[in-house]
TORPA-4810 file (N, C-alpha, C, O; in nm, 3 decimals):
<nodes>
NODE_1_10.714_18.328_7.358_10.851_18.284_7.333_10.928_18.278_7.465_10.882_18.360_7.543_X
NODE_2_11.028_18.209_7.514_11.047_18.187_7.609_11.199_18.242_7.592_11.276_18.214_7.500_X
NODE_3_11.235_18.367_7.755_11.316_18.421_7.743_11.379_18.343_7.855_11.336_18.266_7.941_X
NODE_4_11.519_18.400_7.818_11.693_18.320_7.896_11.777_18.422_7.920_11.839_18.466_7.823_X
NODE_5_11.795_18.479_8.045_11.887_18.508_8.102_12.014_18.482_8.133_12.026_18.427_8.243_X
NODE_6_12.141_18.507_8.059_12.246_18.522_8.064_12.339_18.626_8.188_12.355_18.745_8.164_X
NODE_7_12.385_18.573_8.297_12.447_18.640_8.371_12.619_18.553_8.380_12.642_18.447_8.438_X
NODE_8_12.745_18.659_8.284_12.834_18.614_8.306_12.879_18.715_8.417_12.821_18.813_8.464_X
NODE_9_13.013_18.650_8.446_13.129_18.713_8.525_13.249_18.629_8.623_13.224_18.513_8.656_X
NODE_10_13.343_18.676_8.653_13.439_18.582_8.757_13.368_18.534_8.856_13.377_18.412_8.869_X
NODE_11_13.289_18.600_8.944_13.178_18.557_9.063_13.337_18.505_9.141_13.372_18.388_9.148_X
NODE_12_13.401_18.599_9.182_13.527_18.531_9.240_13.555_18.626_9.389_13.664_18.682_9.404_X
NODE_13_13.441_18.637_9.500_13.377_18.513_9.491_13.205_18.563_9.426_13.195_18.682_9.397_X
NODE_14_13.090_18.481_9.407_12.978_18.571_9.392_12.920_18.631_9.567_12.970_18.627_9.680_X
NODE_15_12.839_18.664_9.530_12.778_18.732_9.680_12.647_18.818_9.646_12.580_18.821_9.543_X
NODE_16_12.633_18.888_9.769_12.482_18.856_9.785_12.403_18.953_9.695_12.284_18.932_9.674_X
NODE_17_12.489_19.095_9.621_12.439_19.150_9.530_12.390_19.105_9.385_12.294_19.134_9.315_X
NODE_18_12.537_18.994_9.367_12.466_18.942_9.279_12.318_18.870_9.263_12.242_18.885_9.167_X
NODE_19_12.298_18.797_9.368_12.219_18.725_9.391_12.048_18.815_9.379_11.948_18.775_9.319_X
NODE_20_12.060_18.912_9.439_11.962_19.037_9.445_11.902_19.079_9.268_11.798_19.099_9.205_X
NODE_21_12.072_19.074_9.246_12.042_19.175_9.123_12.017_19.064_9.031_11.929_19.095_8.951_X
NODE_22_12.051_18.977_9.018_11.987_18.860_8.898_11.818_18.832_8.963_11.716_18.872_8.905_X
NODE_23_11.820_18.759_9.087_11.670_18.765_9.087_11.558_18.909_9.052_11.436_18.914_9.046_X
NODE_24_11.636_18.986_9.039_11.512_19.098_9.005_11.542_19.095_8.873_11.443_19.063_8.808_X
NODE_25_11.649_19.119_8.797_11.671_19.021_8.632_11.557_18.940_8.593_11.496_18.961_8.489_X
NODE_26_11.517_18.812_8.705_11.452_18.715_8.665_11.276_18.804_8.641_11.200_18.802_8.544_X
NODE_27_11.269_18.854_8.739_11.121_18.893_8.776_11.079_19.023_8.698_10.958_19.038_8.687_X
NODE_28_11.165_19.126_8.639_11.148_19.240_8.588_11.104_19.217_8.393_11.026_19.251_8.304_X
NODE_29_11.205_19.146_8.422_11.232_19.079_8.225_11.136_18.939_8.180_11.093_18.919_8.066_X
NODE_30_11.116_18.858_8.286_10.996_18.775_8.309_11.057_18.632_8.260_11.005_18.537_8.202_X
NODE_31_11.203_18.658_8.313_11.270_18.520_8.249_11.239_18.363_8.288_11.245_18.351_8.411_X
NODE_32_11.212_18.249_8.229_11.214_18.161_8.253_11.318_18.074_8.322_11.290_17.961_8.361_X
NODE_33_11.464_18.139_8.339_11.507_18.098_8.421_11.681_18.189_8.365_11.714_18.214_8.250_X
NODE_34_11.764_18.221_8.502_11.873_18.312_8.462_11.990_18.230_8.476_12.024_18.193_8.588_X
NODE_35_12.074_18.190_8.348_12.225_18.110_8.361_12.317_18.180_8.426_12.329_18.294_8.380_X
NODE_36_12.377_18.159_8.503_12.527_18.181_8.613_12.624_18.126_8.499_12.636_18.008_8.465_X
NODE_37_12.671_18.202_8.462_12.827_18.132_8.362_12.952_18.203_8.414_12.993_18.303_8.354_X
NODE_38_13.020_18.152_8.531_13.120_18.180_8.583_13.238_18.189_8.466_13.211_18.112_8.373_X
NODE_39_13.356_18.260_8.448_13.420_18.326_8.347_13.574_18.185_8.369_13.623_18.155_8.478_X
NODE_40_13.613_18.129_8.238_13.776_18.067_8.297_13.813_18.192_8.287_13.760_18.270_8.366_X
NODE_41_13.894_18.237_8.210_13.998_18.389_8.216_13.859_18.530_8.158_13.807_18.545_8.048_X
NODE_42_13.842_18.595_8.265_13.821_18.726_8.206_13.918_18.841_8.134_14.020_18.892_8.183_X
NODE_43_13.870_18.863_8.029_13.947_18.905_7.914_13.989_19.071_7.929_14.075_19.127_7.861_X
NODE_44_13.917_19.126_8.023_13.933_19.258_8.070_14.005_19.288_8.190_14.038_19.398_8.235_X
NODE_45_14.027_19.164_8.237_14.090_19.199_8.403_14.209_19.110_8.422_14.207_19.014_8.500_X
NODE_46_14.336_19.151_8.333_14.452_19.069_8.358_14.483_19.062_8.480_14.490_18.960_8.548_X
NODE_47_14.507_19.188_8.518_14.539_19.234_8.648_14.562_19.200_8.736_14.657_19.206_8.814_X
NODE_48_14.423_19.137_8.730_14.362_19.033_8.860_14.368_18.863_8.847_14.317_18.779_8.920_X
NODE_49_14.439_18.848_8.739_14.447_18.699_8.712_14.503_18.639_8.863_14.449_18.543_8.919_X
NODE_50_14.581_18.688_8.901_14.645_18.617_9.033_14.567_18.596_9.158_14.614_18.531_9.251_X
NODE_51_14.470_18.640_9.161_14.310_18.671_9.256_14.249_18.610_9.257_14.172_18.585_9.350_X
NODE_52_14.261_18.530_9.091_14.163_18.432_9.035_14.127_18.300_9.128_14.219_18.220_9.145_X
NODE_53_14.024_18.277_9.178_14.077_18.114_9.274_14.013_18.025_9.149_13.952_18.053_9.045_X
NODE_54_14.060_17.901_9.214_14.040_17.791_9.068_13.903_17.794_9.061_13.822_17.818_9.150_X
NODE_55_13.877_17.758_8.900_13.751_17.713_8.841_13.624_17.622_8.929_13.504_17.621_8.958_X
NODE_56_13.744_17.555_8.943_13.663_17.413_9.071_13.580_17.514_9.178_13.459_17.531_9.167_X
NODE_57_13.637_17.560_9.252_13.583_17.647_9.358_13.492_17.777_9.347_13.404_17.817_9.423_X
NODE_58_13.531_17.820_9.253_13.401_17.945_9.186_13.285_17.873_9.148_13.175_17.913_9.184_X
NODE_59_13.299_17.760_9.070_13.205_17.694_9.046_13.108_17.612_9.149_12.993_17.574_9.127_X
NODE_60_13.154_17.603_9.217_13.138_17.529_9.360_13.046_17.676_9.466_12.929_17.692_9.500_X
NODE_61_13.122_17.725_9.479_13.086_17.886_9.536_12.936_17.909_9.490_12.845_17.900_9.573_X
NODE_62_12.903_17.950_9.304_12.847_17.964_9.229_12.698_17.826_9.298_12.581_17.840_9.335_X
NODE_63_12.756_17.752_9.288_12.632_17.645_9.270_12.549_17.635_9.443_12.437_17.611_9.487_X
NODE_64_12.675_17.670_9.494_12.597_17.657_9.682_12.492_17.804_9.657_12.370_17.817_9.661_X
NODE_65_12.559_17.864_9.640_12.456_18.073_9.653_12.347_18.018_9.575_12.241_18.019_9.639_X
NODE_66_12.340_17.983_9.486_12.198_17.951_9.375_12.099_17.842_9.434_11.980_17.873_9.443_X
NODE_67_12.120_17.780_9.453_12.063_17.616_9.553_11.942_17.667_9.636_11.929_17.715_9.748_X
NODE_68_11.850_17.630_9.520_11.689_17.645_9.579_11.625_17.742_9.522_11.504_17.763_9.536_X
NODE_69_11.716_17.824_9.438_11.615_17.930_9.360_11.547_17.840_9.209_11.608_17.759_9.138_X
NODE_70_11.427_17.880_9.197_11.339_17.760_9.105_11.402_17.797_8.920_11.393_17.746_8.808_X
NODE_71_11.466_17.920_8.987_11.483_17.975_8.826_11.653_18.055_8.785_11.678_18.136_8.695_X
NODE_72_11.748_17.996_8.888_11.881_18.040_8.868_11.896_17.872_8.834_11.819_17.790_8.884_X
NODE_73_12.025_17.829_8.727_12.091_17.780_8.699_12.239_17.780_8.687_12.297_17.889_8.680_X
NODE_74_12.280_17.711_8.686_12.496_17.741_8.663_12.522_17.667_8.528_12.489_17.549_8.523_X
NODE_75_12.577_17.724_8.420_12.636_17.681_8.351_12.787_17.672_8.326_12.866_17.766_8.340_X
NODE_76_12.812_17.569_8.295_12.999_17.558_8.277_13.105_17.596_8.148_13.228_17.596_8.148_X
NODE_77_13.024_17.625_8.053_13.052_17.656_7.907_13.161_17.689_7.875_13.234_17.640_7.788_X
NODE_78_13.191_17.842_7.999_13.306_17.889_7.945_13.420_17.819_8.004_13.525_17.807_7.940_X
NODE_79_13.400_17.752_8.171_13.497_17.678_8.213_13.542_17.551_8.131_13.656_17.503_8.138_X
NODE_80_13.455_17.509_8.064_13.472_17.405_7.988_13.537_17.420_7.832_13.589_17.326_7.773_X
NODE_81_13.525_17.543_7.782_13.604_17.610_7.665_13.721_17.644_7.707_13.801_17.680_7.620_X
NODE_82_13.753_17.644_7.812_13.886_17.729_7.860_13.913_17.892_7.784_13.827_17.963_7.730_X
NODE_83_14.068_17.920_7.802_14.127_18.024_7.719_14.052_18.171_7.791_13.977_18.164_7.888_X
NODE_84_14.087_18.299_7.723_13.985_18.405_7.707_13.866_18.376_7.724_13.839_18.283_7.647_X
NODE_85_13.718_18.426_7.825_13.610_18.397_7.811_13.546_18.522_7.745_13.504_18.623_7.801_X
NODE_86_13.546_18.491_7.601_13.454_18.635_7.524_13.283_18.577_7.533_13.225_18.470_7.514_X
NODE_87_13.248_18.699_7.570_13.084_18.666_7.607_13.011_18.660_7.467_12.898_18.613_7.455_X
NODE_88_13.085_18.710_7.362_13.017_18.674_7.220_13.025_18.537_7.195_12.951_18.481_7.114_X
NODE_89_13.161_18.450_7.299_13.160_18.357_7.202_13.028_18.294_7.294_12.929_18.256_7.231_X
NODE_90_13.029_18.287_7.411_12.901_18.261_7.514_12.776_18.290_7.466_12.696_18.197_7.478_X
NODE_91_12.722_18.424_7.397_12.646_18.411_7.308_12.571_18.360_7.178_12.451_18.369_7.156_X
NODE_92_12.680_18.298_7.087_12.687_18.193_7.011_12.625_18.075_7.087_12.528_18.016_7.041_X
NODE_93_12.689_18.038_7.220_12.662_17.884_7.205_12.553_17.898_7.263_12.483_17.797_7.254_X
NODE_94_12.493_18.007_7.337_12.355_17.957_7.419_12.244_18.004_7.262_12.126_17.976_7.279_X
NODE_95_12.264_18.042_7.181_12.196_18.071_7.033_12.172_17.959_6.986_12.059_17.920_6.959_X
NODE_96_12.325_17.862_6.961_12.307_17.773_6.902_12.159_17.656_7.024_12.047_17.614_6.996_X
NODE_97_12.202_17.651_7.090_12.176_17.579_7.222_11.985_17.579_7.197_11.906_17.490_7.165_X
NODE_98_11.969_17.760_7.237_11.848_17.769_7.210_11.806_17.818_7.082_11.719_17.901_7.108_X
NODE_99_11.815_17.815_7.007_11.756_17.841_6.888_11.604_17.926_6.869_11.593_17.993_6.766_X
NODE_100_11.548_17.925_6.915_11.396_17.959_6.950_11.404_18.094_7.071_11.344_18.197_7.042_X
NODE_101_11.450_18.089_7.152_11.482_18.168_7.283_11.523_18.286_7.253_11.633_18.295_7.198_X
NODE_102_11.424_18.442_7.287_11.500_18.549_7.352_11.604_18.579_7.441_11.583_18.560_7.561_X
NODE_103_11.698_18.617_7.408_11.836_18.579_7.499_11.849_18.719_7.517_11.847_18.811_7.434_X
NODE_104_11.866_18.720_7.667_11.888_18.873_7.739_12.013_18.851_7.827_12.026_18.754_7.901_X
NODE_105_12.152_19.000_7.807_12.268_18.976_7.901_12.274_19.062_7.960_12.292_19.177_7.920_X
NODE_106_12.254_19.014_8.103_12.273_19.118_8.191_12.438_19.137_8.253_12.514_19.062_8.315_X
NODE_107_12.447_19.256_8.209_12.567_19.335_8.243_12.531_19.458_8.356_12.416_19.479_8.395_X
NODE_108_12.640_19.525_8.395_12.639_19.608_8.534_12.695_19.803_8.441_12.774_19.832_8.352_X
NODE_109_12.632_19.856_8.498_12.637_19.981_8.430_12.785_19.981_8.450_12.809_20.011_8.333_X
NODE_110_12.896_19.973_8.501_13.059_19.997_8.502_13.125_19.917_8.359_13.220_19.951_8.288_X
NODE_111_13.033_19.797_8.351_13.067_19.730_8.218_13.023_19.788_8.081_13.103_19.764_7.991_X
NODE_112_12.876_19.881_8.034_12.877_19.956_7.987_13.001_20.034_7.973_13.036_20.042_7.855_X
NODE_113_13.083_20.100_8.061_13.140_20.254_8.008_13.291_20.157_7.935_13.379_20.217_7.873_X
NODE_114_13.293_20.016_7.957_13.389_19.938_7.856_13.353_19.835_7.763_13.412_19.731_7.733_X
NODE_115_13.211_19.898_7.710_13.174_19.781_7.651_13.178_19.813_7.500_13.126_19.744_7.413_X
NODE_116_13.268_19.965_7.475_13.296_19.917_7.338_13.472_19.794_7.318_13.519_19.737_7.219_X
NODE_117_13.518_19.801_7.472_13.622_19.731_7.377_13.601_19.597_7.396_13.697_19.520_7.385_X
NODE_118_13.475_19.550_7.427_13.432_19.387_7.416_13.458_19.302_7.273_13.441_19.353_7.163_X
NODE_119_13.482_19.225_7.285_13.535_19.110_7.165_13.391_19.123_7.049_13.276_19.080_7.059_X
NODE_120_13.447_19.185_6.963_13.323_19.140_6.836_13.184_19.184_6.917_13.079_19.121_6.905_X
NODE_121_13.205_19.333_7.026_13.060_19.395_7.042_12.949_19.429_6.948_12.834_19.393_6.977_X
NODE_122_12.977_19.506_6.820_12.883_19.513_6.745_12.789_19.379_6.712_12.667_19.383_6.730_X
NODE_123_12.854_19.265_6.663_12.796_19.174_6.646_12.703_19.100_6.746_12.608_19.032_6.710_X
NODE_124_12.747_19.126_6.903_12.688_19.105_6.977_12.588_19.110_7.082_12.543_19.039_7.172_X
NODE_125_12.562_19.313_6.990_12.397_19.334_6.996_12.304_19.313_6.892_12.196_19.372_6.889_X
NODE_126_12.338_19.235_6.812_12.264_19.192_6.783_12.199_19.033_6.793_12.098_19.007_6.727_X
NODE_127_12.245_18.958_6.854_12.253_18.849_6.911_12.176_18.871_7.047_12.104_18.779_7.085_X
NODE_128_12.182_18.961_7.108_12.105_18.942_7.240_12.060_19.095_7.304_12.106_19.202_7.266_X
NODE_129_11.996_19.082_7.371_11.906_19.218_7.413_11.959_19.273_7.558_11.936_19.217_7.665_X
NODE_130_12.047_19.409_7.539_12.094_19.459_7.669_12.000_19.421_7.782_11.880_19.415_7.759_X
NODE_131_12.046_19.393_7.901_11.979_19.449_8.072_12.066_19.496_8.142_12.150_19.414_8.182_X
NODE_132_12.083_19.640_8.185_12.187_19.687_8.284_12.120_19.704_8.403_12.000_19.726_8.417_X
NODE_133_12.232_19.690_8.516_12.218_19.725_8.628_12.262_19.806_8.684_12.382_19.781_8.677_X
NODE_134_12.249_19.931_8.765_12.286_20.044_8.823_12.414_20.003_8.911_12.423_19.911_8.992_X
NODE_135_12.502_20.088_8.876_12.596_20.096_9.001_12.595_20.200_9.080_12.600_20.304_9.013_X
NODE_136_12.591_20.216_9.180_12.634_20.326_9.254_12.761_20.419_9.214_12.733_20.535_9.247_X
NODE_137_12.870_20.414_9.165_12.973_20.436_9.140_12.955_20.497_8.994_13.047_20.568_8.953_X
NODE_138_12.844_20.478_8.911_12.852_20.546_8.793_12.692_20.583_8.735_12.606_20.505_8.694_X
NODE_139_12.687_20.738_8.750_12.592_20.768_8.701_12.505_20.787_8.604_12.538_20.827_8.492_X
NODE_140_12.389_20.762_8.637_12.272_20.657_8.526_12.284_20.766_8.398_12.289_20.704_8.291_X
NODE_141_12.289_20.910_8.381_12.308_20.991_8.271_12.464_20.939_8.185_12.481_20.957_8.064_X
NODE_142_12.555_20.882_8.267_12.690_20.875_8.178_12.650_20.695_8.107_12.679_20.682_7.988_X
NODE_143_12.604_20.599_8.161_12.612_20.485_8.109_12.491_20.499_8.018_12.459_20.399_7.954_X
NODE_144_12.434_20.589_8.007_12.304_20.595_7.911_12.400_20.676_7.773_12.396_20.638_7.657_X
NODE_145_12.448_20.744_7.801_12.533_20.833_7.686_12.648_20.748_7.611_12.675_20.759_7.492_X
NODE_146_12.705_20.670_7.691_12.784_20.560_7.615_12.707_20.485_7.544_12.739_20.466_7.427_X
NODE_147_12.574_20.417_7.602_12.510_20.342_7.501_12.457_20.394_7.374_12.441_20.313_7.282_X
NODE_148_12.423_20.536_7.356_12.396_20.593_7.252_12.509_20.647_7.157_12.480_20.689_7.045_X
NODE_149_12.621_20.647_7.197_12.669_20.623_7.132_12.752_20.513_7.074_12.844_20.527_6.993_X
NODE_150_12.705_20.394_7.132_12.758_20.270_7.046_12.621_20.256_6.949_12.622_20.170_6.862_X
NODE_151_12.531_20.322_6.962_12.400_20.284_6.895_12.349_20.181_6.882_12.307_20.122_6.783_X
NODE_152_12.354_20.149_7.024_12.280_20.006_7.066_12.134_20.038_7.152_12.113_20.128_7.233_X
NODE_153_12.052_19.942_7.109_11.930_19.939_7.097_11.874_19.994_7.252_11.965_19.999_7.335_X
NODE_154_11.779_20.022_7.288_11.740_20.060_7.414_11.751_19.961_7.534_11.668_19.872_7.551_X
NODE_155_11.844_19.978_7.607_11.827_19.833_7.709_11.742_19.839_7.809_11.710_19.955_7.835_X
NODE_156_11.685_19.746_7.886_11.607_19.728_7.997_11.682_19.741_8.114_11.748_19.652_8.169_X
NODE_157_11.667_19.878_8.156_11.702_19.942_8.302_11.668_19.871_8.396_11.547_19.880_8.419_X
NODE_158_11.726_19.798_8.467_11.630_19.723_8.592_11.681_19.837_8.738_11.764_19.924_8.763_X
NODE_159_11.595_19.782_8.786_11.537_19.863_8.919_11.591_19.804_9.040_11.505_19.739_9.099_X
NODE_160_11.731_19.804_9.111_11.754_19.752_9.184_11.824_19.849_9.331_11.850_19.969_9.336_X
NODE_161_11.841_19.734_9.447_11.929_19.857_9.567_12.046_19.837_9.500_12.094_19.744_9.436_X
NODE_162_12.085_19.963_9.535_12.224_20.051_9.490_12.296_19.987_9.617_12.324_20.054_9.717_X
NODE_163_12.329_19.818_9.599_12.478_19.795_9.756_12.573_19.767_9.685_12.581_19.683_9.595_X
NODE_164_12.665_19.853_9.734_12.813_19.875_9.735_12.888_19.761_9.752_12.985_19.771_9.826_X
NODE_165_12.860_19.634_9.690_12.941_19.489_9.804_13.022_19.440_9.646_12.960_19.433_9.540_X
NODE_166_13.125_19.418_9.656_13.253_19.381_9.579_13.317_19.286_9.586_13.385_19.259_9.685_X
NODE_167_13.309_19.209_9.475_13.420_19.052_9.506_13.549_19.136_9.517_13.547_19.139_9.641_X
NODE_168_13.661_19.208_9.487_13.741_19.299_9.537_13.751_19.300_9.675_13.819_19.226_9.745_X
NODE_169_13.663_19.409_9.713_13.681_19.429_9.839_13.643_19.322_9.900_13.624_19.368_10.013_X
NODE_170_13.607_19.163_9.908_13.567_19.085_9.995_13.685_19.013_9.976_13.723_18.952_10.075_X
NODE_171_13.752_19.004_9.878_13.899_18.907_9.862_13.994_19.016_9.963_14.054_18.955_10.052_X
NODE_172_14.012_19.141_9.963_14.061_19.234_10.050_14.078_19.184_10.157_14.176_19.118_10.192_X
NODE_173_13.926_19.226_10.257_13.883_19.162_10.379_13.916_19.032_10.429_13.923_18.990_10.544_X
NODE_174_13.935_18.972_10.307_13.955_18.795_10.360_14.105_18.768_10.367_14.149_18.669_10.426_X
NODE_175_14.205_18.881_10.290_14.317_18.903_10.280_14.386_18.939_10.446_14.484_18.896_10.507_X
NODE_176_14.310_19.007_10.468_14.339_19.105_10.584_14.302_19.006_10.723_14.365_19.021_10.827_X
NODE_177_14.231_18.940_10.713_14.154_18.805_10.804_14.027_18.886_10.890_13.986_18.882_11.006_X
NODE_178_13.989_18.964_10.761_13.861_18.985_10.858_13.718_18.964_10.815_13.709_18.952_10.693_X
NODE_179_13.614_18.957_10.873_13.465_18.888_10.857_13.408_18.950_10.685_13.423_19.055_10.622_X
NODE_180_13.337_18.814_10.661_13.287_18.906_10.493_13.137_18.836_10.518_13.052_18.825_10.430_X
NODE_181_13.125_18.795_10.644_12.964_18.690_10.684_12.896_18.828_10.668_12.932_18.939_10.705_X
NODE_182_12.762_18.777_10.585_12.670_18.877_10.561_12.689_18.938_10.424_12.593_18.989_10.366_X
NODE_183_12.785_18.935_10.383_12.837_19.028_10.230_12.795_18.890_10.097_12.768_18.892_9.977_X
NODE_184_12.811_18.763_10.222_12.848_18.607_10.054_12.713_18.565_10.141_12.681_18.592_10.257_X
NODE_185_12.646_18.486_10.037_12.580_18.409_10.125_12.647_18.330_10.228_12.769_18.344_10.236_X
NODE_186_12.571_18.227_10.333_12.642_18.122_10.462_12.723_18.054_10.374_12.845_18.055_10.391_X
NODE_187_12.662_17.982_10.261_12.687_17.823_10.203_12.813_17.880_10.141_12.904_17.797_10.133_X
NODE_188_12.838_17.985_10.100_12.944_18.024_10.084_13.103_18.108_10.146_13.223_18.124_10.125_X
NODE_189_13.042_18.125_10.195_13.103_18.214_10.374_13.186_18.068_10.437_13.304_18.060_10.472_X
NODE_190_13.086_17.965_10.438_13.163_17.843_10.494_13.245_17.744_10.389_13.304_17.639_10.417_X
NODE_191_13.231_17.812_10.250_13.313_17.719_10.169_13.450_17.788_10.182_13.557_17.727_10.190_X
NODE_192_13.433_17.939_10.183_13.552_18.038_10.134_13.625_17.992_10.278_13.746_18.016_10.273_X
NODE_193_13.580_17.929_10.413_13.621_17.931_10.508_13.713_17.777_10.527_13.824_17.769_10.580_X
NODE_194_13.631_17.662_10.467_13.634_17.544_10.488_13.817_17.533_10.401_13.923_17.483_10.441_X
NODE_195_13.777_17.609_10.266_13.887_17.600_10.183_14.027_17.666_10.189_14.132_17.625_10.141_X
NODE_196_14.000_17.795_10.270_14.113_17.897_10.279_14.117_18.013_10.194_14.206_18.097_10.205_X
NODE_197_14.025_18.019_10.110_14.022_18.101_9.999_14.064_18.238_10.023_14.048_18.287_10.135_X
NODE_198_14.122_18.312_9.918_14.154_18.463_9.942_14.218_18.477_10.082_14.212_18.586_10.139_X
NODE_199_14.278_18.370_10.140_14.383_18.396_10.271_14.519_18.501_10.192_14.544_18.516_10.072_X
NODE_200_14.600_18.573_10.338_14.690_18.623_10.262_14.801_18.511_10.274_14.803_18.417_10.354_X
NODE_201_14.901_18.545_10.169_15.013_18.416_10.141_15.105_18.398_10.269_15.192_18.312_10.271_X
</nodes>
């Protein structure tokens, strides 16, 4: 049966952890290939709505970092739904989409310790099969204890380096006017550069 990797988030901007941590996604879980679904509004991080850079350009960002891997893709789904991006409803459509397909979402152990107040969560383990990723910042005994008690099914621990690199702190840095080369990929390093992105006002 042929499995599909689901990787949402703002990716605002993405960078090179991500990039790490989905390709070992791809190779650990044995996916046929892992979707990039950049977020229109994330539903957990008002906060940061003002941080947000446009759709156009995340997406853009998103598609240069991926370019040449045989088995990352970008999908536009949620940019194209607009509104709130609930990953249930993202789940639905890649269901409907694939019909046949094991669908695996990889989330980041920090999203665990809030993933009971996700939109219609219950319903949405059952729709698709946890993969977490370690954070440094939260230890592997506490995001294992939250999942048992949402009594969600055993997820696939992947095995990755523990780097500390943050769309946060790289919008910071770029705030401040200082170097984030090495943290984003080039193709992106020179878009965030070409465009102005995350300058301060």
């Amino acid at each position: 049966m042929t499995r599909l990797g689901i990787f949402g988030g703002s990716f605002n901007p993405i960078h090179l952890a991500h990039l790490i941590i989905a390709d070992r996604f791809v190779e650990q879980v044995g996916l046929e290939c892992c979707y990039f679904v950049p977020a229109a509004h994330p539903p957990l991080k008002p906060a940061g709505a003002s941080e947000l850079a446009p759709a156009r350009d995340r997406l853009a960002m998103v598609e240069a970092a991926i370019a040449g891997h045989p088995r990352f893709r970008l999908d536009t789904c949620e940019i194209e739904r607009g509104g709130i991006s609930y990953t249930f409803d993202t789940v639905v459509f890649f269901r409907q989409r694939f019909p046949d397909a094991e669908l695996y979402l990889l989330i980041g152990a920090d999203q665990v310790l809030e993933f009971h107040l996700w939109h219609r969560w219950k319903e949405l383990l059952q729709l698709v099969r946890l993969c977490v990723a370690p954070r440094p910042s939260v230890p592997r005994g506490e995001f294992r204890r939250r999942l048992s008690r949402l009594r969600a099914a055993a997820p696939t621990l992947l095995e990755v380096p523990l780097l500390e690199i943050s769309s946060t702190d790289i919008r910071h840095r770029l705030a401040r006017g200082l170097s984030v080369r090495y943290l984003v990929p080039e193709p992106v390093w020179r878009y965030i550069s070409e465009h102005e992105l995350y300058a301060a006002p």
